[in-house]
C-alpha positions, 0 to 999 in steps of 0.5 A, a space after each residue: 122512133 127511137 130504142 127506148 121509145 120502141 121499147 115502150 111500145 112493145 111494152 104497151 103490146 104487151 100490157 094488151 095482151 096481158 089484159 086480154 088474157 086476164 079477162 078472158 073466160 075461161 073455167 073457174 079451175 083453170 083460172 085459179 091454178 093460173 093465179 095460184 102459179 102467178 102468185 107462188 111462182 118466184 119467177 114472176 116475182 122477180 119479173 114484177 119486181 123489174 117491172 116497177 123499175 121499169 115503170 119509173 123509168 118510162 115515168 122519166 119519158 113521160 114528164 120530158 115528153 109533156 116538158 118537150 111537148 110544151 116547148 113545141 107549143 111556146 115555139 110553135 106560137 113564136 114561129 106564127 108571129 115571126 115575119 122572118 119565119 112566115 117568108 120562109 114559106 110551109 117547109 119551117 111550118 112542117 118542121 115544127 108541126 113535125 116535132 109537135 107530132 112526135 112529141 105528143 105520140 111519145 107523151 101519149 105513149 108512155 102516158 097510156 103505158 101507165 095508165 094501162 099498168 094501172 089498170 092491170 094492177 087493179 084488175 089483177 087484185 080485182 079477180 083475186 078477190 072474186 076467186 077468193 070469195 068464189 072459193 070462200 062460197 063453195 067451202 061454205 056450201 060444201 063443195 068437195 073442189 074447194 079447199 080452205 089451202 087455196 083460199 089462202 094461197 089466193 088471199 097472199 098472192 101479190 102481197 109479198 112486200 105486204 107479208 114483209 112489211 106486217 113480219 117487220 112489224 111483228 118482229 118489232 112487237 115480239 122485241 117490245 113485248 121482251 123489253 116490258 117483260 124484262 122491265 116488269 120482271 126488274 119492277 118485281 125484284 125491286 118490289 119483293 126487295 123493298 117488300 122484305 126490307 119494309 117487312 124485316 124493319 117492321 119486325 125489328 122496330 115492333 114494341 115489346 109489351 111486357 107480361 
């Protein structure tokens, strides 16, 4: 196996024992500072942050090891219906079951490393959401342990890119709120300005009666 294939599958070990840690029991205290640390802590961030990278990388291994897998086959049905290969006896035909091998343990490999990525994430959003409604449920009933700064921090956590993405969009909000201030501010000069002119030439061209 070569380095960045043994890299993979030390990810792979570790994306288990993460899932293990996840859904293991543990009391409702201790699973929510673990969350909240998860959540506030700018190390594990940055370490997500890494983490897609690396995904898009083993996605690279993973479309070549199906493309590799593929020509294995087409080869593989070439060498079965070559006369030249079938006199060649077993050692031609264990070369190339032995690359279809390890073709297909890559392709395998990083295909269950995605898939479990995928997994995490979703079981990740998952018990946040059922620590959230926890905490929401106990503030509701009064328990004196929930606190309304908790469940805050539980609804932000793992969506900092989503904070980032609604402040970019507020700003752009607040811009486009002073532009159409700007222009009413300008649309009521103009008025007043047109209003006195209108008001003064009133004035000035009224009839006189005479008495």
């Amino acid at each position: 196996m070569t380095l960045y294939y043994s890299l993979v599958f030390l990810l792979l070990l570790s994306e288990m024992a993460i899932f293990v840690s996840l859904v293991i029991p543990m009391p409702f205290t201790w699973r929510r500072k673990l969350f909240t640390f998860l959540s506030e802590s700018p190390l594990i961030a940055k370490l997500q942050y890494g983490m897609k990278i690396t995904f898009i990388f083993i996605l690279i291994l993973f479309v070549d090891s199906v493309n590799r897998v593929y020509r294995v086959q087409v080869e593989a049905s070439a060498a079965n219906k070559n006369p030249d290969t079938q006199a060649l006896g077993g050692s031609a035909r264990m070369e190339v079951q032995a690359r279809k091998f390890y073709s297909q343990r890559n392709m395998y490999l990083c295909g269950f490393t995605l898939f479990l990525s995928l997994i995490l994430n979703r079981t990740y959003v998952m018990i946040l959401d059922v620590l959230r409604l926890e905490e929401e449920v106990k503030r509701l009933s009064g328990h004196p342990s929930a606190t309304g700064k908790n469940a805050g921090k539980l609804d932000q956590a793992g969506n900092a890119g989503e904070i980032g993405k609604l402040r970019k969009e507020l700003e752009a909000k607040d811009r486009d709120i002073a532009n159409l201030k700007k222009q009413g501010e300008g649309f009521q000069r103009e008025y007043n300005r047109l209003g006195d002119e209108k008001a003064g030439t009133g004035i000035d061209s009224a009839p006189r009666k005479d008495i």
